[in-house]
MIGUZA-864920 format. One record per residue (C-alpha): x, y, z; residue number from 1. Coordinates in Angstrom, 3 decimals. Each point is the difference from the previous one (the first is absolute). Last residue first. Example, Ala and Ser with C-alpha at 12.3 -4.5 7.8 and 13.67 -1.06 7.14 Angstrom:
residues 2
<node><c1>13.670</c1><c2>-1.060</c2><c3>7.140</c3><mido>2</mido></node>
<node><c1>-1.370</c1><c2>-3.440</c2><c3>0.660</c3><mido>1</mido></node>
***
This chain:
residues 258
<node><c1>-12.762</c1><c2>46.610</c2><c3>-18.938</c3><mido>258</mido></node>
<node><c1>1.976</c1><c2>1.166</c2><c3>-2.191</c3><mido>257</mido></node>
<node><c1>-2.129</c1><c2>3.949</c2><c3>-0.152</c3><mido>256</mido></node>
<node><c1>0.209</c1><c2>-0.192</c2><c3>3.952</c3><mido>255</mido></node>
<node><c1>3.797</c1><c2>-0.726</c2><c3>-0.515</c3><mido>254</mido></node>
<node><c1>0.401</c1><c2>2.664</c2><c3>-2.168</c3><mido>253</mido></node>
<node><c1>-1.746</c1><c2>2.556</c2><c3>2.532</c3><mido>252</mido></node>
<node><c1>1.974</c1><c2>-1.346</c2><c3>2.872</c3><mido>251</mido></node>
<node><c1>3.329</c1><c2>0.780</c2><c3>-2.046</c3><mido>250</mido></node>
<node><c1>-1.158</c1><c2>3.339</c2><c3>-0.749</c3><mido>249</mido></node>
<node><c1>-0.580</c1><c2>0.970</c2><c3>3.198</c3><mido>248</mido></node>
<node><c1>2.999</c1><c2>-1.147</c2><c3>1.633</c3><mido>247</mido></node>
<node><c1>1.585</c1><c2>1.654</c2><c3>-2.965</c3><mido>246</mido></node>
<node><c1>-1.348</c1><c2>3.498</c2><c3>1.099</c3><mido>245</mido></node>
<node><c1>0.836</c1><c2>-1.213</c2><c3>3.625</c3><mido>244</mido></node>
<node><c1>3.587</c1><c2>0.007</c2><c3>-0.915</c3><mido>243</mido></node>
<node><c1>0.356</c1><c2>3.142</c2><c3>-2.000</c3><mido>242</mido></node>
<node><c1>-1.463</c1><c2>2.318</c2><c3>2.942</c3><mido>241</mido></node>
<node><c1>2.670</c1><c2>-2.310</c2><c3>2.714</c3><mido>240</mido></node>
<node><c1>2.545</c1><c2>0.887</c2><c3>-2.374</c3><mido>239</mido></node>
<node><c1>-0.234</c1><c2>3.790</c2><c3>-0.612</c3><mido>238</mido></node>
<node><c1>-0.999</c1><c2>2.360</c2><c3>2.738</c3><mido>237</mido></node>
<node><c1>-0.063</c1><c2>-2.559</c2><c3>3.314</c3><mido>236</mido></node>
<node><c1>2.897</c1><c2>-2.170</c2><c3>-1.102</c3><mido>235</mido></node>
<node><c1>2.179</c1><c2>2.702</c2><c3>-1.602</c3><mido>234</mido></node>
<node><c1>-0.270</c1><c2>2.435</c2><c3>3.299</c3><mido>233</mido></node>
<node><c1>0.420</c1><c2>-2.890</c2><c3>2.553</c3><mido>232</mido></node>
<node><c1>3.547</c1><c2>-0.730</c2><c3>-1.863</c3><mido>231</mido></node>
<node><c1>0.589</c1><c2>-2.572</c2><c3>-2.440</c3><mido>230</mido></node>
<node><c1>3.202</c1><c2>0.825</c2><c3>-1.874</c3><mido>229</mido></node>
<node><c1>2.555</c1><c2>-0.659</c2><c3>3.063</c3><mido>228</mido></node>
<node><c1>-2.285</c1><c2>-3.627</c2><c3>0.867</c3><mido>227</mido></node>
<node><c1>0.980</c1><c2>-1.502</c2><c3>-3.666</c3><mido>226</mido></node>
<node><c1>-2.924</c1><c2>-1.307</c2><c3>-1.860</c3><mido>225</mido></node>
<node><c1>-3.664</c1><c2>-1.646</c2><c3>0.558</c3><mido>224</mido></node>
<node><c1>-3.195</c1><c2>-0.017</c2><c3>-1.736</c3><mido>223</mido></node>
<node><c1>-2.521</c1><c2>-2.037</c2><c3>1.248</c3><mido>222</mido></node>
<node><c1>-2.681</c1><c2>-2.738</c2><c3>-1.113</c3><mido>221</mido></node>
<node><c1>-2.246</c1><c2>-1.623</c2><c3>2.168</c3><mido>220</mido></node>
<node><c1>-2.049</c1><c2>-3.435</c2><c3>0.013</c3><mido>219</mido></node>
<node><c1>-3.391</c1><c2>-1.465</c2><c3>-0.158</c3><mido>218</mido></node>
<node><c1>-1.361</c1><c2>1.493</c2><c3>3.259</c3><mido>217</mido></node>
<node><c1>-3.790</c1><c2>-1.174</c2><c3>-0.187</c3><mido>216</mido></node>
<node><c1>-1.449</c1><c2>2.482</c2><c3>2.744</c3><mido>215</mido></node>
<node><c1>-2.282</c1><c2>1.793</c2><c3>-2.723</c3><mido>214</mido></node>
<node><c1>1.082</c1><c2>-1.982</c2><c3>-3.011</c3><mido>213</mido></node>
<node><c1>2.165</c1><c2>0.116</c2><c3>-2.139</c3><mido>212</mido></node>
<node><c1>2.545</c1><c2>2.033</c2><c3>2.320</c3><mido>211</mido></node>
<node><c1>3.335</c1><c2>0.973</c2><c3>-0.993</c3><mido>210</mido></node>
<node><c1>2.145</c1><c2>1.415</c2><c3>3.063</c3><mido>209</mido></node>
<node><c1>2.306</c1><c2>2.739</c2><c3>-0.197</c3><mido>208</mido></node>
<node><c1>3.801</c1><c2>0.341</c2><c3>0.105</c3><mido>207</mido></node>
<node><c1>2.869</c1><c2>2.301</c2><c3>0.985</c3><mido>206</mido></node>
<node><c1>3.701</c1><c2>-1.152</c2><c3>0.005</c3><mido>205</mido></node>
<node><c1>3.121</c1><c2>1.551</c2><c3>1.310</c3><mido>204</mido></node>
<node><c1>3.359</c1><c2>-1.640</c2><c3>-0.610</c3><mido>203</mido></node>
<node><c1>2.923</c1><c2>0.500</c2><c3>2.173</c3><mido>202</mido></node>
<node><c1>0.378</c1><c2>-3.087</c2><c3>2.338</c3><mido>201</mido></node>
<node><c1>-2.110</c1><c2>-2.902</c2><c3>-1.337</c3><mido>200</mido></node>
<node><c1>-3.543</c1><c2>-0.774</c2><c3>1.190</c3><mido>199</mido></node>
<node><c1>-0.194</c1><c2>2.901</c2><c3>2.704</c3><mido>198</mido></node>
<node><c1>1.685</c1><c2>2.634</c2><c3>-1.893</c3><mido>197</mido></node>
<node><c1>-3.172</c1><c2>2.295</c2><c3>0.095</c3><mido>196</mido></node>
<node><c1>-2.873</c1><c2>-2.105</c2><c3>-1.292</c3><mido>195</mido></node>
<node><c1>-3.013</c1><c2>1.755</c2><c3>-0.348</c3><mido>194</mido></node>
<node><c1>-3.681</c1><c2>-0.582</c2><c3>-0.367</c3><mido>193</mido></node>
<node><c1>-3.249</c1><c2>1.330</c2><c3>-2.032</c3><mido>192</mido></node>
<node><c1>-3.373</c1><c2>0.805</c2><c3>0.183</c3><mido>191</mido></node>
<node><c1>0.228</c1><c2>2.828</c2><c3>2.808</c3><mido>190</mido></node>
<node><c1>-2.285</c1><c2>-1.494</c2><c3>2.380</c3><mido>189</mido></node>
<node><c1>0.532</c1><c2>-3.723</c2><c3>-0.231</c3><mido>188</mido></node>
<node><c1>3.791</c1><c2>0.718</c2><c3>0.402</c3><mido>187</mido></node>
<node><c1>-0.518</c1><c2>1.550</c2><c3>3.021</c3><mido>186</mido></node>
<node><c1>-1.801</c1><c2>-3.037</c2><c3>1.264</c3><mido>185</mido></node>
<node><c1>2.774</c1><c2>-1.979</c2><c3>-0.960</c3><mido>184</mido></node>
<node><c1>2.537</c1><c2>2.453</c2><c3>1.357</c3><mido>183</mido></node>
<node><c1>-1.547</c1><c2>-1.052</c2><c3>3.843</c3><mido>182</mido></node>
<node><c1>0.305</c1><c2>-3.350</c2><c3>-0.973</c3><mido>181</mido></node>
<node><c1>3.182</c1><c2>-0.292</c2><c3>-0.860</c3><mido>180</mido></node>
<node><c1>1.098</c1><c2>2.361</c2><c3>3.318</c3><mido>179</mido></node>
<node><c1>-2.113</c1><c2>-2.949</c2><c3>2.384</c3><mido>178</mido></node>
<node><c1>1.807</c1><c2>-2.581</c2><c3>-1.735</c3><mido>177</mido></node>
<node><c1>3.556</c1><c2>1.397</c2><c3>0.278</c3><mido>176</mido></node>
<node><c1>1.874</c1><c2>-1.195</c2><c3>-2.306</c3><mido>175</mido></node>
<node><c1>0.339</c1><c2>2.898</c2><c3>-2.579</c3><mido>174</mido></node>
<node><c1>2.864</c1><c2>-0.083</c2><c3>-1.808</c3><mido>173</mido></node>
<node><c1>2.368</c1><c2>2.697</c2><c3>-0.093</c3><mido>172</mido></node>
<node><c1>3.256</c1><c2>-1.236</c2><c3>1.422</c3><mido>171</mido></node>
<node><c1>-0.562</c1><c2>-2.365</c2><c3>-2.875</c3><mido>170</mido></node>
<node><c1>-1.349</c1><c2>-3.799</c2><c3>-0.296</c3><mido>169</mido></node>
<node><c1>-1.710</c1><c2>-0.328</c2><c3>3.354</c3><mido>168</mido></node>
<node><c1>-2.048</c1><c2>-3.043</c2><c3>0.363</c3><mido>167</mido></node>
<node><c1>-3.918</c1><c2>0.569</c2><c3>0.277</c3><mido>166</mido></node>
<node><c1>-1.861</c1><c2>-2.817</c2><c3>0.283</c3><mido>165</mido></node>
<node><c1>-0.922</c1><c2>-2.644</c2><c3>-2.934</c3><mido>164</mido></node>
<node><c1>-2.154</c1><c2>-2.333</c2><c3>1.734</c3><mido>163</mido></node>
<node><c1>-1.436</c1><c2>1.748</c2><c3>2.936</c3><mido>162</mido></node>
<node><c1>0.411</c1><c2>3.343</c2><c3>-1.789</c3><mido>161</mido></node>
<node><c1>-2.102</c1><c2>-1.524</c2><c3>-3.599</c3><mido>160</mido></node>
<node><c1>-2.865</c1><c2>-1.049</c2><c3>2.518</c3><mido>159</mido></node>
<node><c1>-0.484</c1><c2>2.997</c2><c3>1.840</c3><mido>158</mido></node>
<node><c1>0.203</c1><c2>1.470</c2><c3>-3.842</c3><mido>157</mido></node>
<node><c1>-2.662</c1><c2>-2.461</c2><c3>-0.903</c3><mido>156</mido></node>
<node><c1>-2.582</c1><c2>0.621</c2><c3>3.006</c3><mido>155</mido></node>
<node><c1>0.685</c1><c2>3.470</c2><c3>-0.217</c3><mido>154</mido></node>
<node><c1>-1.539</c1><c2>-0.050</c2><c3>-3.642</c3><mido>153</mido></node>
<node><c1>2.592</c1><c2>1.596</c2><c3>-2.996</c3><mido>152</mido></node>
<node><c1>-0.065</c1><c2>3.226</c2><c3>-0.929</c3><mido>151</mido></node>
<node><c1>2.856</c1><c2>1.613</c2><c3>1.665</c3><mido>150</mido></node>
<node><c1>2.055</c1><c2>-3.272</c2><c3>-0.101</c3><mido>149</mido></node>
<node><c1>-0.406</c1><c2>0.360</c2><c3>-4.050</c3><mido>148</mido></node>
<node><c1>1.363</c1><c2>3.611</c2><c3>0.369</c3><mido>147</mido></node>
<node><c1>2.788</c1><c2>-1.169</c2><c3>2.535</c3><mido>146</mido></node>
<node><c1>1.474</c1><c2>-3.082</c2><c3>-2.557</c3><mido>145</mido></node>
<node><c1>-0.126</c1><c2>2.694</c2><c3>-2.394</c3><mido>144</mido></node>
<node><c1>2.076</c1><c2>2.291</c2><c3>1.477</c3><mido>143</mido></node>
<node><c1>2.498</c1><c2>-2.483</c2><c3>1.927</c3><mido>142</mido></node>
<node><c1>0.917</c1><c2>-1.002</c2><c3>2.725</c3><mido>141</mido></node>
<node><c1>-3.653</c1><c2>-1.160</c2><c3>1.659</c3><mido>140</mido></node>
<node><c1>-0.196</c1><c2>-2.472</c2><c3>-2.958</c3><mido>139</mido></node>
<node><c1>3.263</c1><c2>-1.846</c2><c3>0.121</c3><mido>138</mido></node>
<node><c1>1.375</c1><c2>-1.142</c2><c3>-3.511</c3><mido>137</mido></node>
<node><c1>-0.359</c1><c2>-2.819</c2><c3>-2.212</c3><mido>136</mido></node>
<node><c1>2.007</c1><c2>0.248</c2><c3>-3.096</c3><mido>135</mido></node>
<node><c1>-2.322</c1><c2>-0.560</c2><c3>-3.362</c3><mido>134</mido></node>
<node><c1>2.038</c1><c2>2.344</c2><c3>-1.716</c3><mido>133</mido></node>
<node><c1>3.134</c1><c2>0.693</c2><c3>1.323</c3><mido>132</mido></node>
<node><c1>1.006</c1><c2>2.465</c2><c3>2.515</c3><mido>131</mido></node>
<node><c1>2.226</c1><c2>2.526</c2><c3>-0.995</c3><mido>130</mido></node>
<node><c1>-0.526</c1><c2>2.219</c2><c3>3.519</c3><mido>129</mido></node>
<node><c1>-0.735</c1><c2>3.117</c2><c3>-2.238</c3><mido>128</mido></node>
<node><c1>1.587</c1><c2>2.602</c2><c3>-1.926</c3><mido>127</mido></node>
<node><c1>-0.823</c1><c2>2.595</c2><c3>-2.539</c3><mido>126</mido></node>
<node><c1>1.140</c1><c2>1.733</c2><c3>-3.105</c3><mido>125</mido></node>
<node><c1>-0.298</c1><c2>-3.182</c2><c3>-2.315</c3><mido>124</mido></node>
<node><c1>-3.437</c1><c2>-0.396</c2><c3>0.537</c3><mido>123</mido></node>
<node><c1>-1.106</c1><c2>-3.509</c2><c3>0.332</c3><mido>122</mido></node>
<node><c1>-3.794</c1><c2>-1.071</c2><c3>0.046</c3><mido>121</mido></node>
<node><c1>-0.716</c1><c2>-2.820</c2><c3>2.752</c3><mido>120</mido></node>
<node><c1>-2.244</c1><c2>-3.051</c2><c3>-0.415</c3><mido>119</mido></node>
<node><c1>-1.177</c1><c2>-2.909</c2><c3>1.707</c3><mido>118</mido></node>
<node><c1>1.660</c1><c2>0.952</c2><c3>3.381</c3><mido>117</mido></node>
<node><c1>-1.155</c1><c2>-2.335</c2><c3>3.231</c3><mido>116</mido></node>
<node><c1>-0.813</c1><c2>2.043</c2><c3>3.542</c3><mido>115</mido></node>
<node><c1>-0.692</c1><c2>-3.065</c2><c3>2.598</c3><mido>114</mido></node>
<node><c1>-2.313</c1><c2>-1.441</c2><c3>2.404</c3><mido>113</mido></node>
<node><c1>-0.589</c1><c2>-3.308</c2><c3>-1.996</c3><mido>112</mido></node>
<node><c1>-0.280</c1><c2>2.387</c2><c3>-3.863</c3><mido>111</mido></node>
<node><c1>-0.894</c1><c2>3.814</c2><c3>0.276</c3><mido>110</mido></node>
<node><c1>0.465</c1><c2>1.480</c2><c3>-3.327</c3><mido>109</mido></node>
<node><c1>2.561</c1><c2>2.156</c2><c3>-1.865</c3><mido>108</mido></node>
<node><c1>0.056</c1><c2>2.971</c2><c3>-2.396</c3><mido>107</mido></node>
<node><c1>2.736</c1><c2>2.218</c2><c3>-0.592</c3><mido>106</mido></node>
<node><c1>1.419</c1><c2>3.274</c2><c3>-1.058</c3><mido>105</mido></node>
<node><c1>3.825</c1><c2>0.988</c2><c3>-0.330</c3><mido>104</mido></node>
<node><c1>0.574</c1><c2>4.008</c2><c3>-0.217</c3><mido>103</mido></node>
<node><c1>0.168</c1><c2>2.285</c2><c3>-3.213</c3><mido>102</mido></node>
<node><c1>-3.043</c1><c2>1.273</c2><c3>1.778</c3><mido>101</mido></node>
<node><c1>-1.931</c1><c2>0.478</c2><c3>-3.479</c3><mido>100</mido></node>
<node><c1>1.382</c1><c2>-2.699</c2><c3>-2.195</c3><mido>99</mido></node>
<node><c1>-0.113</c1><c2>-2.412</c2><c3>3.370</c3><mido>98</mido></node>
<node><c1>-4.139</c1><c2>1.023</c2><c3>-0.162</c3><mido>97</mido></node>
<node><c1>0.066</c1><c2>-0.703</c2><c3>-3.616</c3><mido>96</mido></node>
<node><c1>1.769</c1><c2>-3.755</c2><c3>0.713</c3><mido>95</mido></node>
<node><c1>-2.816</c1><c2>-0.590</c2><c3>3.417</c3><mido>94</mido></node>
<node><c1>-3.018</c1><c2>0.743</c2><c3>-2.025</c3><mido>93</mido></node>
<node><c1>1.271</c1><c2>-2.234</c2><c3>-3.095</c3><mido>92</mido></node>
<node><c1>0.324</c1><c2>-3.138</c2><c3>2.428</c3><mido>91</mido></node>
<node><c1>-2.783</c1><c2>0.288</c2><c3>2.673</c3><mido>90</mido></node>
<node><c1>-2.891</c1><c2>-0.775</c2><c3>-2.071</c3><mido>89</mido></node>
<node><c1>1.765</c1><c2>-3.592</c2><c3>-1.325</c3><mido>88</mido></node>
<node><c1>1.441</c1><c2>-0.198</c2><c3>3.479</c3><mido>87</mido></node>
<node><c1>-3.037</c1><c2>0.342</c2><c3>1.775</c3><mido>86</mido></node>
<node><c1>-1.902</c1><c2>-1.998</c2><c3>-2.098</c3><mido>85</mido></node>
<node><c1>2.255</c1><c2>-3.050</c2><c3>0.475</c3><mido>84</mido></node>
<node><c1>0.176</c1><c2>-2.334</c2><c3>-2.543</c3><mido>83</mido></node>
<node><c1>3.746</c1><c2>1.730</c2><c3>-1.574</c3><mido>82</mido></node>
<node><c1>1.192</c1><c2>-0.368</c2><c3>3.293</c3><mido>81</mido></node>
<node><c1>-0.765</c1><c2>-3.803</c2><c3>0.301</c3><mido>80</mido></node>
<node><c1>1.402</c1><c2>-0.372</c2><c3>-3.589</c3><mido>79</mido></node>
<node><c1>3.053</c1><c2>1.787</c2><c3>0.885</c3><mido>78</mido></node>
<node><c1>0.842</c1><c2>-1.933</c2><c3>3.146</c3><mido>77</mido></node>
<node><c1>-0.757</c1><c2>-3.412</c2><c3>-1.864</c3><mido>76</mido></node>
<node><c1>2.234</c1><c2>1.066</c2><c3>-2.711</c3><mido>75</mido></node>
<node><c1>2.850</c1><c2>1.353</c2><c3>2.077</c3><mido>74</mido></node>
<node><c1>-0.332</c1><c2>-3.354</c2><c3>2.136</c3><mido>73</mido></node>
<node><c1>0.891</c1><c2>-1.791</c2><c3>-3.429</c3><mido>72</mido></node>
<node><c1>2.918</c1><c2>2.545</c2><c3>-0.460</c3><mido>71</mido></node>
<node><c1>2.298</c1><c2>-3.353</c2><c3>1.482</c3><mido>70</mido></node>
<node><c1>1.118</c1><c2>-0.331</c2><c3>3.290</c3><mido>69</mido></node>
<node><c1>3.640</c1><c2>-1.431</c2><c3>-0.145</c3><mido>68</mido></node>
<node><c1>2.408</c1><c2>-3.174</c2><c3>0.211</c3><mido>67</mido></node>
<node><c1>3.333</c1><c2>-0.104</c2><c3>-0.549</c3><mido>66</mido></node>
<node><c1>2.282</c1><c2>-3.007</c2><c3>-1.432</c3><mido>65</mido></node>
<node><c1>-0.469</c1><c2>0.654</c2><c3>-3.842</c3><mido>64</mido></node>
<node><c1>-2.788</c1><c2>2.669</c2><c3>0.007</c3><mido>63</mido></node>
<node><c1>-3.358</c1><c2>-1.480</c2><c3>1.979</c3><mido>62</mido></node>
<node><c1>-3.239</c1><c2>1.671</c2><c3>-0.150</c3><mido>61</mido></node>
<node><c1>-2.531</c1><c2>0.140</c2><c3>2.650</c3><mido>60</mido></node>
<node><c1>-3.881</c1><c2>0.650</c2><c3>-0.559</c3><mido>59</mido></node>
<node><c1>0.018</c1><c2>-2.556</c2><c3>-2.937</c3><mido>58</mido></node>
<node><c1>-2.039</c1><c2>-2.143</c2><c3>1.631</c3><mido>57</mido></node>
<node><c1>2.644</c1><c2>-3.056</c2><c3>-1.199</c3><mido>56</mido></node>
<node><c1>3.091</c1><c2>2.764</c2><c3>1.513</c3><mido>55</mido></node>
<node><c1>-2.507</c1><c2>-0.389</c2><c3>2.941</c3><mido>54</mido></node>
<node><c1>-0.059</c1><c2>-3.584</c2><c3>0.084</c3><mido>53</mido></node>
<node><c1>3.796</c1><c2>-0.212</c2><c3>-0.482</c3><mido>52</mido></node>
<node><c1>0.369</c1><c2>2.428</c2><c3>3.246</c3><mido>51</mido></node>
<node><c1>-1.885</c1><c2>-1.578</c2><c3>2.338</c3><mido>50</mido></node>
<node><c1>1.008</c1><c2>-3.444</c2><c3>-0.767</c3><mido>49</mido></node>
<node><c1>3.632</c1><c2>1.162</c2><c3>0.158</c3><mido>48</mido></node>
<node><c1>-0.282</c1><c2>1.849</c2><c3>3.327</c3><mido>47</mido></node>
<node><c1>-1.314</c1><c2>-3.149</c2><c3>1.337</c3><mido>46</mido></node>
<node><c1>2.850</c1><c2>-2.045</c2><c3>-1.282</c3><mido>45</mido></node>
<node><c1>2.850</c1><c2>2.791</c2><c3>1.108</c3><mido>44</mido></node>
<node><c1>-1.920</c1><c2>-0.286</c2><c3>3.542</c3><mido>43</mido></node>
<node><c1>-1.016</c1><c2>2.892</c2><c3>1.281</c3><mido>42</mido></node>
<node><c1>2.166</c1><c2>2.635</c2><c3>2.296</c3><mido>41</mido></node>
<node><c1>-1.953</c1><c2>2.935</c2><c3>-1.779</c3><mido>40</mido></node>
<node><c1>3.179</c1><c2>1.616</c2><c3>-0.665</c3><mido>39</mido></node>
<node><c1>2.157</c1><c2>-3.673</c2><c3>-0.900</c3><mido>38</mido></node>
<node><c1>-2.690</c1><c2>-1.327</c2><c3>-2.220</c3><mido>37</mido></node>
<node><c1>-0.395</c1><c2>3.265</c2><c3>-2.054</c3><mido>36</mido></node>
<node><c1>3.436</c1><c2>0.092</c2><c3>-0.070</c3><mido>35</mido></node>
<node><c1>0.527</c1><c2>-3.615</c2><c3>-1.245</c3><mido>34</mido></node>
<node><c1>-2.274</c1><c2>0.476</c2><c3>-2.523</c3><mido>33</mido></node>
<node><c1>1.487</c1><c2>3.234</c2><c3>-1.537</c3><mido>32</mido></node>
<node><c1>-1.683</c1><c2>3.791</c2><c3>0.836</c3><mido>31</mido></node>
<node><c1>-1.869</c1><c2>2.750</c2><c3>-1.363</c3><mido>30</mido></node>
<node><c1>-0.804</c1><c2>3.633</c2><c3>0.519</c3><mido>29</mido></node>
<node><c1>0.802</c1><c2>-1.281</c2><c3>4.107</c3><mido>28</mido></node>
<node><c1>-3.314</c1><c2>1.840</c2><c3>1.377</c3><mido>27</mido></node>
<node><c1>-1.570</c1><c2>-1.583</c2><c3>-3.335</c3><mido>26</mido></node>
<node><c1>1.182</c1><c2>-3.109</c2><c3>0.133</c3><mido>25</mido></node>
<node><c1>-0.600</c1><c2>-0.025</c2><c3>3.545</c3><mido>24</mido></node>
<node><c1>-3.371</c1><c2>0.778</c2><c3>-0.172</c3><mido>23</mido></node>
<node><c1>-0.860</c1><c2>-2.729</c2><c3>-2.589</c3><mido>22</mido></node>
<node><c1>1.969</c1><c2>-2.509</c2><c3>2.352</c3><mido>21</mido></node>
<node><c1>-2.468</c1><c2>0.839</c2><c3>2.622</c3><mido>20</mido></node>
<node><c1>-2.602</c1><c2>-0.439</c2><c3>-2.015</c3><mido>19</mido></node>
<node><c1>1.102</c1><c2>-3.550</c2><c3>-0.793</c3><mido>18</mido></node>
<node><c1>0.181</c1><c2>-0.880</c2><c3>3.458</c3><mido>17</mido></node>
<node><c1>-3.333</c1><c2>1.559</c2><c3>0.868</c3><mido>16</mido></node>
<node><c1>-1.371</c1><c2>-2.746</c2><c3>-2.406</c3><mido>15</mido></node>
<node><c1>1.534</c1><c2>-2.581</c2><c3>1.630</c3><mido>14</mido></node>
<node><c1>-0.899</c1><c2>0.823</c2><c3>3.258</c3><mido>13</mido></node>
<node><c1>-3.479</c1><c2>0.109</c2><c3>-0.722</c3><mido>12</mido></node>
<node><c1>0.416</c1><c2>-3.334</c2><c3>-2.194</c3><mido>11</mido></node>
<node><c1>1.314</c1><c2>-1.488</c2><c3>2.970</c3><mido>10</mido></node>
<node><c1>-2.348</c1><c2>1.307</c2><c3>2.286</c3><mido>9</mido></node>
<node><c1>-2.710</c1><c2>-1.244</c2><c3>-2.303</c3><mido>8</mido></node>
<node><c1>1.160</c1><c2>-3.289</c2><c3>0.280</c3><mido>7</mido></node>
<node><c1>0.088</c1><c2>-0.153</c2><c3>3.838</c3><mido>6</mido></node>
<node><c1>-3.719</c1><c2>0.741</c2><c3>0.370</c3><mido>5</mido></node>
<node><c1>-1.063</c1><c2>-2.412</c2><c3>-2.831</c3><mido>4</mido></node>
<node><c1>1.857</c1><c2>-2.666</c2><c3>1.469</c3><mido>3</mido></node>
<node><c1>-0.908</c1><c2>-2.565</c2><c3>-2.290</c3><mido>2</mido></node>
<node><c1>-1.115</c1><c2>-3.641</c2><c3>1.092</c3><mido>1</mido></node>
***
């Protein structure tokens, strides 16, 4: 008779394993057998059944003795974006508003308690953290990641501190949960946030939530640049005014997707 119990763990286990190895080949930008084996302290037979079957999936690809992640994850990442409706009405909004700031502007989503990036518009006069698309970052650090808190039930931020809390990254962060809250509510009355170093030291952000719905949060999008540049004055005459206009364009076309 089957252990049913103890077979799933091992398939469990095995498929964490081979996630695991995905990571690494990524962390590591690729990596031979016996490498693999030796980091993840797996056996050199495990790591090869993980690895030949996904070379077979096609989502690693091996070059004479190293192995790699392929640009499969690119397409799946793309296509997911490219489904989205807030991308898709997020996308040419967020380029003419970079064209007008001459500063980076983003949109991300709230994913397990986190801020994650599906697009950003580059200008090459400005600066940010350099985060890559798709990176998961801290919502209460940064400017979008405190517009989507803003508008977000209690009952799901209380959740997203208790599992995520509120570890400092800067000098600047905010980690005080009383404080967060306190600028949440703030937030909520002036329609937009701001990130004052407090994600990466020396870049300012400011962000707004986009709302399908009333009380649907479906993401936020922000503009962001070096701190020196984005002074009080700029925010409140020029790019909090431009930001908001977008915000309203960008819940218009997704109204009209929907």
């Amino acid at each position: 008779m089957t252990d049913h119990s103890q077979s799933g763990s091992r398939r469990l286990k095995s498929v964490k394993q081979a996630f695991d190895i995905i990571q690494y080949l990524r962390d590591v930008e690729g990596a031979t057998l016996s490498q693999t084996a030796e980091d993840l302290d797996i056996p050199v037979s495990t790591a090869h059944i993980h690895l030949t079957t996904l070379v077979d999936s096609n989502f690693v690809i091996k070059k004479s003795n190293e192995y790699r992640c392929s640009f499969r994850f690119l397409q799946l990442g793309g296509e997911k974006c490219n489904r989205m409706i807030l991308y898709r009405a997020a996308k040419p909004e967020l380029d003419d508003l970079r064209e007008m700031t001459s500063e980076h502007t983003n949109v991300t989503v709230e994913e397990d308690g986190y801020a994650v990036q599906l697009y950003k518009s580059q200008s090459p006069d400005s600066i940010d953290d350099n985060a890559p698309l798709g990176d998961y970052l801290y919502l209460h650090s940064t400017a979008t990641g405190k517009a989507i808190l803003s508008e977000l039930p209690e009952k799901k931020v209380d959740d997203i501190f208790e599992k995520r809390g509120l570890p400092s990254l800067t000098e600047d962060t905010i980690t005080d949960e009383e404080s967060l809250r306190q600028e949440l509510e703030e937030i909520r009355e002036r329609g937009y946030s701001i990130n004052r170093g407090e994600h990466f030291p020396g870049v300012c952000a400011v962000g707004t939530a986009i709302v399908s719905e009333p009380d649907n949060v479906v993401g936020a999008i922000s503009i962001s640049g070096p701190l020196s540049r984005m002074g009080t004055d700029r925010i409140e005459q020029e790019l909090a005014t431009e930001l908001l206009n977008k915000k309203n364009i960008i819940e218009l076309r997704i109204k009209k997707y929907q």
